[in-house]
N, C-alpha and C positions, 0 to 999 in steps of 0.2 A: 795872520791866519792862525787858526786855533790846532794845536796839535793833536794828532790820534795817539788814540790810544792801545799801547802793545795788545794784544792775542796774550788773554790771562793776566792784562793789568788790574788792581784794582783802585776803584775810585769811593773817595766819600762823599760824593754830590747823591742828591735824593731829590727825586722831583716831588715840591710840594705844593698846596694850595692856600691861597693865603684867607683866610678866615673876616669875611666882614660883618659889620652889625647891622641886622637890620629894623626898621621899626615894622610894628604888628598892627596894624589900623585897625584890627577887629570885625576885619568883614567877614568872619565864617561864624559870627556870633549875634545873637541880637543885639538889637538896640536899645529893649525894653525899658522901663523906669522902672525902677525896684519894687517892688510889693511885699508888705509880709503875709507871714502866714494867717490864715484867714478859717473861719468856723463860718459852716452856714446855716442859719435859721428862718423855721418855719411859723409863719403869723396865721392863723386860721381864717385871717380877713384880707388877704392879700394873694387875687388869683392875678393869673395873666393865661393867654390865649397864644400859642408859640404852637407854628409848625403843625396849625390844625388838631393842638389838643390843649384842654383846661388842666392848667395844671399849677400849684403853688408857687407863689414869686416868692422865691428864696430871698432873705438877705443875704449878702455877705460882709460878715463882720470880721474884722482884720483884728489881729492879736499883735497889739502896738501894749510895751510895756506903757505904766501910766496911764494907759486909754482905756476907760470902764472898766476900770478894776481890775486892768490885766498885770498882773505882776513875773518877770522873766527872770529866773535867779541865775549864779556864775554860769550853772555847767549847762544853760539853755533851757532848762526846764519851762516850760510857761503853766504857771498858776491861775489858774481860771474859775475857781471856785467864787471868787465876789460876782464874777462876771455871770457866772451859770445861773446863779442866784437871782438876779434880775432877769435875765432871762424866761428864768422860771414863773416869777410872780407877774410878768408881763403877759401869762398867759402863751404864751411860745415858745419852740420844742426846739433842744439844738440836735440837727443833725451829726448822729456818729459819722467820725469819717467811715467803720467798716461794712456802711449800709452805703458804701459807694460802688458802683459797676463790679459785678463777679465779688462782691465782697471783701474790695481792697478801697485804698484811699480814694476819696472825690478830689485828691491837690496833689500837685505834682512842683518838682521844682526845677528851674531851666537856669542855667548860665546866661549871664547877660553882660555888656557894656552900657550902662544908662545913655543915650545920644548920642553914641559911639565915645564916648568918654574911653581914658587909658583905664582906668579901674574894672576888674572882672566881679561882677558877685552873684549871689541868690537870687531867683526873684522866684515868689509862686503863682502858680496860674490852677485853672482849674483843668480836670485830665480830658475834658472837653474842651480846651482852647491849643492851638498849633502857633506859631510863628517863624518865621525862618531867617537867613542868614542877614544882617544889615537893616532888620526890619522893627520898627517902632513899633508896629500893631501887633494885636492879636486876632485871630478867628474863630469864631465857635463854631462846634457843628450841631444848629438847632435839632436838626432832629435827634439826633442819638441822644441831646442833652433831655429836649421836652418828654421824650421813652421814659427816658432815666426819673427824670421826675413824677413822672404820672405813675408811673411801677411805686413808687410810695403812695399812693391814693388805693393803687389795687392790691399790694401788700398788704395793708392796713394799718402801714408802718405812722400814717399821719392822717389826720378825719379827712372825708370831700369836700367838697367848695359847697357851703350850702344853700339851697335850693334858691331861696330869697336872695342873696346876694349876687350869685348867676343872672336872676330875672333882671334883677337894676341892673347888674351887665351890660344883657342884651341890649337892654332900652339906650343907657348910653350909648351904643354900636351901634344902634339901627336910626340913631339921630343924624352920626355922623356918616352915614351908610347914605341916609336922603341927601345929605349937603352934596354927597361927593357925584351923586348919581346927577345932580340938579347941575353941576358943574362942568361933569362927563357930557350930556347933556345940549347943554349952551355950545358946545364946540369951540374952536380958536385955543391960542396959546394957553398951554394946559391940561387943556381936556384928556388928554392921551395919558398922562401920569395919574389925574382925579380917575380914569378908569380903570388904572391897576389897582389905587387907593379901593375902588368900590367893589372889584375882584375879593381882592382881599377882605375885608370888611363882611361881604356878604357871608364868604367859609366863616369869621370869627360870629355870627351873629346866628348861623347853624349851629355852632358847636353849643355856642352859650344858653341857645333854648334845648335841647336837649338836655343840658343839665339843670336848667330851670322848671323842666318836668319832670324831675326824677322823684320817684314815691319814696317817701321814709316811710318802713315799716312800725317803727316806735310807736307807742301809745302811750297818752297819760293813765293815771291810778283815777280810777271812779274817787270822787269826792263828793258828801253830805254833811255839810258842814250843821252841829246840831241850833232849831231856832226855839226861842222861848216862845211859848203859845203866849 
């Protein structure tokens, strides 16, 4: 039987807890695959139709030392001047980041575990893509992104989708618009999907004649070219 202890004995026992290791599986983190940083550029021949509005398909070109001229020195800097250079003679415009939302960055960067891998690192996404805890994917939110984009058209930060190129648009659309309709249609397995296909389709096939009719004000310069009698 264990003894008490006198009234004003004192003791050196201390209640402790004892300390274990545990592992971190990484579920409060994504699961993303890395990405580097990325610049995106504008082609003047490259629209798309998002969220009910005509708006520039951006590239996104990723800033990988080595890859087109991108060169990344010790202290991270990335050298991009080979890279802009083509860019440029390609006839296509890189976007600043500070022409991004409120006049801050278009990229953002998020902690990740690549496939729940033990490693923590970078990845970048754009400030229109979300993901969350244990999650491979990402989301974008079309609309806020196609706003975003089309605010360069009405900015005047990057030319419109020109008139001719819209038209062939449409026509591709309104091909694919008959397929889905002839589909919808016929009825039986399928039909019910070919009829969102033709929902859809129909909004992108308004948008793209709208801008298939839009007037350019421009005019050429009178020319008389001189002839020998």
């Amino acid at each position: 039987m264990a003894k008490q202890l006198k009234k004003g004995a004192s003791s050196d026992m201390q209640r402790v807890t004892p300390t274990f290791t545990t592992t971190d599986h990484g579920y409060d983190t994504p699961h993303l695959d890395r990405m580097p940083p990325f610049v995106l550029v504008y082609n003047p021949r490259r629209w798309t139709v998002l969220a009910g509005r005509l708006i520039p398909s951006l590239h996104v070109k990723p800033l990988e030392a080595g890859v087109n001229g991108v060169a990344i020195a010790r202290d991270g800097t990335i050298r991009f001047a080979t890279a802009r250079a083509r860019i440029e003679e390609q006839g296509r415009t890189l976007i600043p980041y500070e022409w991004g939302p409120g006049g801050e960055s278009s990229m953002q960067t998020v902690r990740t575990r690549p496939r729940g891998g033990p490693n923590e690192m970078d990845t970048y996404l754009s400030v229109w893509e979300t993901t969350g805890p244990a999650d491979p994917d990402t989301y974008t939110d079309d609309d806020a992104y196609s706003e975003w984009a089309e605010s360069l058209v009405k900015d005047g930060k990057v030319r419109p989708c020109p008139p001719a190129l819209a038209r062939r648009m449409q026509e591709r659309a309104a091909r694919k618009l008959a397929r889905e309709e002839a589909l919808a249609e016929k009825g039986g397995a399928g039909s019910g999907m070919a009829k969102l296909r033709a929902k859809a389709l129909a909004r992108t096939v308004k948008v793209l004649g709208a801008a298939a009719t839009t007037k350019r004000t421009g005019r050429g310069k009178a020319a008389a070219p001189s002839l020998e009698a």
